[in-house]
C-alpha positions in Angstrom: -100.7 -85.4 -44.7 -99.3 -89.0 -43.7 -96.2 -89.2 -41.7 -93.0 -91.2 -42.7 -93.2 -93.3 -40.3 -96.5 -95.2 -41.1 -95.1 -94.9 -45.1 -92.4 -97.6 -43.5 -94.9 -99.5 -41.5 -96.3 -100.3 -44.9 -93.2 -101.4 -46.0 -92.8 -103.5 -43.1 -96.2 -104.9 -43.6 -95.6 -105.7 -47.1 -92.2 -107.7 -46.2 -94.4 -109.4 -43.9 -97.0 -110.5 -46.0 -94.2 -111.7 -48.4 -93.0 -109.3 -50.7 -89.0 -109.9 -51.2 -89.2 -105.6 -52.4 -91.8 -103.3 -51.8 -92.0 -99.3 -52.6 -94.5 -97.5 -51.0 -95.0 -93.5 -52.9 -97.3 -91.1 -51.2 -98.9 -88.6 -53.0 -100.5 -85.4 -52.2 -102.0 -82.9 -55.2 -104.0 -79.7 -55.0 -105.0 -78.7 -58.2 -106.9 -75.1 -59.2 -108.0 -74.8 -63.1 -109.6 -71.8 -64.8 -110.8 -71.8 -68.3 -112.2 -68.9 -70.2 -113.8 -69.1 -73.9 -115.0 -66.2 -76.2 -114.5 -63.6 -73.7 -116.2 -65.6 -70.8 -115.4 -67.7 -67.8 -116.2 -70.7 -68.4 -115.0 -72.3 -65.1 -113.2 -72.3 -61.9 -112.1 -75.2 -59.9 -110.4 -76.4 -57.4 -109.7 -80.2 -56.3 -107.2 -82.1 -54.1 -105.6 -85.9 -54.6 -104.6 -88.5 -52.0 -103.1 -91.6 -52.1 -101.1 -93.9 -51.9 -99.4 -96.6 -54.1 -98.4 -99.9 -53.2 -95.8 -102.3 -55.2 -94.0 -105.7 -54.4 -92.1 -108.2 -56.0 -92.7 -111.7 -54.9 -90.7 -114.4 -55.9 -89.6 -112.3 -59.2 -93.4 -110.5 -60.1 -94.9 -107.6 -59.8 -97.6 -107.0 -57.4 -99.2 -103.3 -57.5 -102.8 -102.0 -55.7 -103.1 -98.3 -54.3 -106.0 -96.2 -52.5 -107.1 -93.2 -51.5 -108.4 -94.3 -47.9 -105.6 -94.0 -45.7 -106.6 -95.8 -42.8 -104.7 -99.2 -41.5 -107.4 -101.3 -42.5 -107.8 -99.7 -45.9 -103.6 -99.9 -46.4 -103.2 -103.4 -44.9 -106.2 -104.2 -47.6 -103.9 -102.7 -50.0 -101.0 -104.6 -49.2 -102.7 -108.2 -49.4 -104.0 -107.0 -52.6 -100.6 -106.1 -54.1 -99.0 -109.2 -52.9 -101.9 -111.6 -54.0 -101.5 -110.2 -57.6 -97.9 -110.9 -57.5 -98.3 -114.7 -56.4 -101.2 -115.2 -58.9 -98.8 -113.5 -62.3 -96.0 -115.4 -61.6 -96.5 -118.2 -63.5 -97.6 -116.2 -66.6 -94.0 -114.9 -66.6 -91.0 -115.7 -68.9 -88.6 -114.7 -66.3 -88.2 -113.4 -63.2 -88.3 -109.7 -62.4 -84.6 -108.7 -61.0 -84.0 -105.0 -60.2 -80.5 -103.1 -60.7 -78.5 -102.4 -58.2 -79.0 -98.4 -57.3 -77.7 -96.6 -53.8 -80.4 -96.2 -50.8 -80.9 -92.7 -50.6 -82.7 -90.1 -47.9 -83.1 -86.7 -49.1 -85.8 -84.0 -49.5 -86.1 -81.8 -52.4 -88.4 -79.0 -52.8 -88.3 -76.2 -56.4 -88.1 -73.1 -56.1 -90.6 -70.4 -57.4 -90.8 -67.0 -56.3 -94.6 -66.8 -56.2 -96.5 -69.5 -55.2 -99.7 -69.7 -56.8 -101.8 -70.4 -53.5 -100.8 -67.2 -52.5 -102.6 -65.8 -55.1 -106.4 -64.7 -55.2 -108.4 -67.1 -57.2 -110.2 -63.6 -58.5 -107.2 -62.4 -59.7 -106.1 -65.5 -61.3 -109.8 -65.2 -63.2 -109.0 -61.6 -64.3 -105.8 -62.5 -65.9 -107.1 -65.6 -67.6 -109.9 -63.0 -68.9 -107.5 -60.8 -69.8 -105.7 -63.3 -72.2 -109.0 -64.6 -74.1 -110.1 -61.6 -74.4 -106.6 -59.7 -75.6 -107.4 -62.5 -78.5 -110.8 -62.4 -78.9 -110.4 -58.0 -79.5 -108.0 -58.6 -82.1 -109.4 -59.0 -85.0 -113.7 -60.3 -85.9 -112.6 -62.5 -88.1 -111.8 -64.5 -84.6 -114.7 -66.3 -83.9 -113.3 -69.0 -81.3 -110.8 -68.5 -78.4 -110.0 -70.4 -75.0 -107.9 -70.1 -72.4 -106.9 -72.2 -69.7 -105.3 -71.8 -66.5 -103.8 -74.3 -64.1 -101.5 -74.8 -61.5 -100.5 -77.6 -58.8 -98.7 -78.1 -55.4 -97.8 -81.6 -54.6 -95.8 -83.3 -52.2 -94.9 -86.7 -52.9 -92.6 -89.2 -50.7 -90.9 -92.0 -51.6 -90.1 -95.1 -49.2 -88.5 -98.8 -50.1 -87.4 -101.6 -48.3 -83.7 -101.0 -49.3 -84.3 -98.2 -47.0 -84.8 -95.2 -49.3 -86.7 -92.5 -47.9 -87.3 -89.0 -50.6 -89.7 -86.2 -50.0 -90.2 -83.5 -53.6 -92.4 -81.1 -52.9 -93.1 -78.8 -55.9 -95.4 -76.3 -58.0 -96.4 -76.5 -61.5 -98.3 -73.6 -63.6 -99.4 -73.8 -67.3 -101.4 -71.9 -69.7 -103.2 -72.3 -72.7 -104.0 -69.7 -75.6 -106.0 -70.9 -78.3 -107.5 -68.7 -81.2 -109.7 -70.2 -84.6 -110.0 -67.3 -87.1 -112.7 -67.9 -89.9 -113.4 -66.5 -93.0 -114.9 -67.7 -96.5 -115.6 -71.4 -95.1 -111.9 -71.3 -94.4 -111.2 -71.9 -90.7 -107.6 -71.2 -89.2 -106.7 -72.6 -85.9 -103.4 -71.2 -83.2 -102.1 -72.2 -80.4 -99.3 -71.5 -77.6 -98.5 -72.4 -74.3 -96.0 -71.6 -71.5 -95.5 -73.3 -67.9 -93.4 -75.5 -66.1 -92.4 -76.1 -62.6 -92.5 -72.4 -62.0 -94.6 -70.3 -59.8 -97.2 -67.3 -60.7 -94.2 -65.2 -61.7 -94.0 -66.2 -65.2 -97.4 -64.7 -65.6 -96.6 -61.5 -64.6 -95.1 -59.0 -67.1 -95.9 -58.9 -70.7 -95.6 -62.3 -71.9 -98.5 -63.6 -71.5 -100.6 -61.1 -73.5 -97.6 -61.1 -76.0 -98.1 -64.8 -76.8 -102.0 -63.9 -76.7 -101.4 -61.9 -79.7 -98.9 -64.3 -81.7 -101.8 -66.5 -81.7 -104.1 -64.1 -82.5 -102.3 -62.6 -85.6 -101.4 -66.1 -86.4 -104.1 -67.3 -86.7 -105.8 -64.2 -89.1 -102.6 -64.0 -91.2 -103.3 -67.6 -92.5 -107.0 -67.6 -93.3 -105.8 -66.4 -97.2 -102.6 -68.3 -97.2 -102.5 -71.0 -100.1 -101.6 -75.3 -99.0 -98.2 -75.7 -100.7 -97.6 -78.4 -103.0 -96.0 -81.5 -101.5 -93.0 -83.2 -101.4 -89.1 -84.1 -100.0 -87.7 -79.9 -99.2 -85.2 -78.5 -97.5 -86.7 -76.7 -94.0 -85.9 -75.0 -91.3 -87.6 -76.1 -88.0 -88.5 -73.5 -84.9 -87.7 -74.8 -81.6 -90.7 -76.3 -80.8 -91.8 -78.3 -84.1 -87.8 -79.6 -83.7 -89.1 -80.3 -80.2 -91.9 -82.3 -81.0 -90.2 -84.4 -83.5 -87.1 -85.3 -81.3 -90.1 -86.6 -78.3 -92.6 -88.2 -80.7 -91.0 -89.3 -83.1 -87.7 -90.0 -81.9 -87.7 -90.2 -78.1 -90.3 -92.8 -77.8 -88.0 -95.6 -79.9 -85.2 -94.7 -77.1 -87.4 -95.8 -73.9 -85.8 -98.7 -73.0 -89.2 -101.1 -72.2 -90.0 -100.2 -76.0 -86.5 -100.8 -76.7 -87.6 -104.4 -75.8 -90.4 -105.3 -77.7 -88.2 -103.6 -80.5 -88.0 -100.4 -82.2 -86.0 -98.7 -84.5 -83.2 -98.2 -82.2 -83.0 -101.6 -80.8 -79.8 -103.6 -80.9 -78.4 -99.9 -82.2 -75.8 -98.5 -79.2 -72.8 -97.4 -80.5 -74.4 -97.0 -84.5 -74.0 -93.7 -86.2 -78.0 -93.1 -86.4 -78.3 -89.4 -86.8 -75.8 -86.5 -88.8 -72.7 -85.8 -86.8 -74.2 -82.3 -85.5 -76.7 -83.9 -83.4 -76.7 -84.6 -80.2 -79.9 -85.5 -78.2 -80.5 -85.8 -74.7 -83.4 -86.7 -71.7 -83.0 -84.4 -68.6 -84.4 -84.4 -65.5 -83.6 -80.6 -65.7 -82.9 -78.0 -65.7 -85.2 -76.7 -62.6 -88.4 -75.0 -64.1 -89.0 -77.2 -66.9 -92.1 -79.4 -66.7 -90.3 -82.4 -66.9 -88.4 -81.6 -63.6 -87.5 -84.4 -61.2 -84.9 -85.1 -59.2 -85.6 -88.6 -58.3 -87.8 -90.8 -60.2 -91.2 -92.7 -59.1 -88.8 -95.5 -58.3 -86.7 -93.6 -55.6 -83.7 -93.4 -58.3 -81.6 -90.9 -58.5 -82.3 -88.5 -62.3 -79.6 -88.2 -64.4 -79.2 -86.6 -67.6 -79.5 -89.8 -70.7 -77.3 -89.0 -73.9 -79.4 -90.1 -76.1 -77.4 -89.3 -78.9 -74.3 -87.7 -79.3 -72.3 -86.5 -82.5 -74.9 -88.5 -84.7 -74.1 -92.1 -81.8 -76.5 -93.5 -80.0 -74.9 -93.9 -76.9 -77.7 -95.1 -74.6 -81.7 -95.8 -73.9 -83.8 -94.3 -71.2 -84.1 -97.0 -68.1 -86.0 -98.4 -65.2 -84.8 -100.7 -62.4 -86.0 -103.7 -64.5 -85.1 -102.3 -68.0 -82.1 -101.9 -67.1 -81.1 -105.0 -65.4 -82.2 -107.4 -68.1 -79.8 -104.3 -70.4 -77.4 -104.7 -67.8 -77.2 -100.9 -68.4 -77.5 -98.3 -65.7 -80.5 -97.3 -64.6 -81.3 -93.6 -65.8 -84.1 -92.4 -63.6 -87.0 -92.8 -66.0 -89.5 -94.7 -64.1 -92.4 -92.4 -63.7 -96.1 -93.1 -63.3 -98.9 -90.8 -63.8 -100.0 -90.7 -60.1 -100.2 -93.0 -56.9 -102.8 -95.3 -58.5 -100.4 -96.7 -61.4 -97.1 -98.5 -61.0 -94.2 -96.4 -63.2 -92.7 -97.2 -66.3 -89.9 -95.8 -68.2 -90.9 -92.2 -69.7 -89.1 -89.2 -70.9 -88.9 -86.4 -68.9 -87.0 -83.0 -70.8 -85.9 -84.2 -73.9 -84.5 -82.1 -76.9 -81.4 -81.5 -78.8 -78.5 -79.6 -78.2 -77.6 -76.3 -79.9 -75.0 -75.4 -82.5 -72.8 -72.5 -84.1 -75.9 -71.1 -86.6 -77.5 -67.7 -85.8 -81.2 -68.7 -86.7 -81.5 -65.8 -89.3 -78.7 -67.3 -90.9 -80.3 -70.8 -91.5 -82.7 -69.2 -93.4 -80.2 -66.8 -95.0 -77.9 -69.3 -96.3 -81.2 -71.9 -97.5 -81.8 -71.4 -101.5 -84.9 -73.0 -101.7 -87.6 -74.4 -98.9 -89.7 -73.6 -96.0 -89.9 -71.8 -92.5 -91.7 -74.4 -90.8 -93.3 -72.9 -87.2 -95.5 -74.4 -84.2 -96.1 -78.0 -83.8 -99.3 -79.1 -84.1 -101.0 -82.6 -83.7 -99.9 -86.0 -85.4 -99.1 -89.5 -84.4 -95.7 -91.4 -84.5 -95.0 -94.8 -84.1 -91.5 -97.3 -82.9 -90.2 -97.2 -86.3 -89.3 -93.9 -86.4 -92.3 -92.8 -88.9 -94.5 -89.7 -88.3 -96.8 -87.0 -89.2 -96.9 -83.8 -87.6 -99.4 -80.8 -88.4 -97.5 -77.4 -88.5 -99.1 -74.3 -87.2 -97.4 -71.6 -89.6 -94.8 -72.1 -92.8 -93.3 -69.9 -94.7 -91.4 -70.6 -98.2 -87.9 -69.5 -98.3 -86.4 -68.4 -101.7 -82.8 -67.4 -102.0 -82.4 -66.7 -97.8 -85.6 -64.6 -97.7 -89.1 -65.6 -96.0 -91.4 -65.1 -99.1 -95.6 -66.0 -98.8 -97.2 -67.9 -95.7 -98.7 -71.3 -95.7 -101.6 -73.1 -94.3 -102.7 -76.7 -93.9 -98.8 -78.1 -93.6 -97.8 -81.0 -92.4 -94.8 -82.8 -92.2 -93.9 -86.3 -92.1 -91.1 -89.1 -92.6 -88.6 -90.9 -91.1 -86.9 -89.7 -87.5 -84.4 -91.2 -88.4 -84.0 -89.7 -92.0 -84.4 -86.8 -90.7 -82.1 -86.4 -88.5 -79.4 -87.7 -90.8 -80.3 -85.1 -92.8 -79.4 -82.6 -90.8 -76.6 -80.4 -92.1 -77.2 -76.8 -89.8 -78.1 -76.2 -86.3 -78.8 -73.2 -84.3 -76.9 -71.7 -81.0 -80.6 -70.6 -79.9 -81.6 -73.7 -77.7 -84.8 -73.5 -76.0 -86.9 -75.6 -73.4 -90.4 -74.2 -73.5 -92.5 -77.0 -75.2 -94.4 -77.8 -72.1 -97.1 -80.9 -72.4 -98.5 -84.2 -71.5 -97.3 -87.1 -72.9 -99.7 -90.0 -72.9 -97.8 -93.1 -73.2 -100.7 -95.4 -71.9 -100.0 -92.7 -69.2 -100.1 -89.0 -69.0 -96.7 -87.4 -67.1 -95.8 -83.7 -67.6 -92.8 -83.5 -69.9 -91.1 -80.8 -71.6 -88.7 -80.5 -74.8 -87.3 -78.2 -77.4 -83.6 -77.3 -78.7 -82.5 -74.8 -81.2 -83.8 -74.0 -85.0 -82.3 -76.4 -87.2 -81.9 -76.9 -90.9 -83.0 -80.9 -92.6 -85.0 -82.6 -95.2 -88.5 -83.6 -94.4 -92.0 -84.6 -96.3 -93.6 -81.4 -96.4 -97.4 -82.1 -97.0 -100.1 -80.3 -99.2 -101.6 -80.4 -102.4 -100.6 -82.7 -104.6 
């Protein structure tokens, strides 16, 4: 591990070399993955990440190069690189780069967990990934595919600038995978869940793993005979996690300030009603435990919780340093890059929507006509807002009771529609959608909030 010290002779060096900023971030990752499928182990790994990333601004542009080889000659290397790149992009700018103002801060910050999976035997961590695939796999025959995967990660990453920041986080994160395909009569019925976060072994101890084992397991045999509704605008009510997904893909990425930019659906928008008076949507660096924890952002800024939304108003836009001095907003603590080797841009962290006054049987209780719409699937989105999700389970609600299953749902629309439509939402908020989110960069993020009641495209047959 690199000292602190040399983290600021890089700084130094870069001021040097001509660099009117320069960030130096540190990064240390030790990684173990274990992956069973159809009852077997499949594989077992372990790997470890170090590096460094280097960027300047010279004269108003960016300058970024990082590296792994941590010698002077290769970071000095580095250095000239970053700062040659900067000169050379300058004059294919429209403007100068300026940064907002944010305070110099020295702190360390290290999450808590009660277990930490190093201490654990990598032969034990194999016998509980077995243990999962194989609670699927025993379920039922009609299951012909399963996998599981296992990982978790220690890192330590520090934070230096020449304002005179200096941050150390050192944390663990843990996920896990349960995946089950059912087939029967050429019909072929895919499930999935997962739970993690920046949490240690603990979570995996106890029942819940093999618990959501078998939710994907009898998910996925309970739907090989269910019909593919007919499509069309219906009244639904959402789970936690399909709400999740919609409020991230959907909704969060027209909020990111760089986006906002280039222009989305929520550009020129602060202050606009843009969503029913019972939402309210936020970005969170927290709480502790959810994969999209962080204290401080890749740019050494301070995290704060973004209200996206609130009472149906968009009230503000996720920021960096840059975002949000040509805003001349605040800036949020969003800037986040995928590792050492690439510079950060503005990405969500936690995002979801805040709970209500609805017990979540009584959404469905008090809904005439429509669906129980369960599990968030695949889809794409785009910065107008539209989207289309696959849903993993859905259920048609007549006169407040769950009637017949569905398969083959998916859902799609307008975010913004959507959440104008809006007219019940649930006290049962939840966090537990962890993920990657690959905005031309893949950063751990989390989401959720409670079960809601809307109107969405509800896909089928025709």
């Amino acid at each position: 591990m690199i000292d602190i010290d040399t983290l600021h002779k890089i700084v130094d060096y870069c001021c040097k070399a001509g660099a009117n900023y320069a960030d130096v971030r540190y990064e240390d990752y030790r990684i173990t993955s274990i992956s069973a499928a159809r009852g077997i182990i499949e594989e077992v790994s372990s790997s470890s990440t170090v590096g460094i990333g280097i960027r300047v601004l010279v004269n108003g542009s960016w300058g970024f190069a990082s590296t792994d080889d941590l010698s002077t000659e290769s970071l000095q290397s580095a250095v000239r690189s970053a700062v040659k790149l900067a000169k050379a992009s300058r004059h294919a700018r429209r403007s100068r780069v300026e940064l907002a103002e944010v305070e110099v801060v020295k702190d360390r910050v290290k999450a808590y967990v009660k277990e930490d999976p190093s201490t654990v035997p990598e032969e034990e961590k194999a016998r509980f990934v077995l243990e999962v695939d194989r609670s699927i796999l025993s379920y039922d025959s009609r299951i012909k595919d399963t996998r599981t995967r296992y990982t978790d990660s220690s890192f330590t990453k520090i934070f230096t600038s020449s304002e005179g920041s200096e941050i150390v986080v050192q944390a663990v994160r843990t996920y896990l995978l349960a995946y089950a395909n059912a087939v029967e009569a050429g019909v072929l019925s895919p499930s999935y869940e997962t739970m993690g976060g920046v949490k240690g072994f603990e979570i995996f101890r106890g029942e819940k793993p093999i618990k959501m084992a078998r939710t994907v397991a009898e998910r996925s045999v309970n739907l090989l005979k269910a019909p593919i509704p007919k499509g069309g605008l219906s009244t639904v009510v959402l789970d936690n996690r399909l709400l999740g997904l919609i409020v991230h893909e959907a909704f969060g990425h027209t909020a990111e300030a760089d986006l906002v930019l280039t222009g989305t659906v929520l550009t020129g928008k602060i202050g606009s009603q843009i969503a029913s008076e019972l939402v309210t949507i936020v970005d969170d660096p927290g709480p502790e435990g959810a994969n999209g924890w962080i204290p401080y952002d890749d740019e050494g800024v301070k995290a704060r919780r973004v209200v996206i939304v609130e009472r149906g108003v968009l009230k503000e836009y996720m920021q960096s340093r840059e975002t949000a001095a040509i805003l001349n907003m605040e800036p949020t603590g969003n800037g986040r890059a995928q590792n050492y080797s690439f510079p950060p841009i503005v990405r969500m962290r936690n995002t979801y929507m805040l709970g209500g006054d609805w017990d979540p049987e009584e959404l469905i209780e008090d809904t005439r006509e429509g669906f129980y719409l369960k599990g968030a699937g695949g889809g794409q989105a785009d910065t107008n807002g539209e989207f289309m999700f696959t849903v993993q389970e859905a259920w048609r609600i007549e006169r407040g009771e769950l009637k017949e299953p569905y398969r083959g749902v998916t859902v799609s629309g307008n975010a913004i529609d959507v959440l104008k439509s809006v007219d019940a939402v649930g006290k049962d908020l939840k966090i537990e959608s962890p993920g990657m989110c690959g905005k031309m960069q893949l950063v751990p993020v989390d989401g959720g909030g409670p079960h809601i009641r809307c109107k969405i495209i509800v896909g089928g047959r025709a």
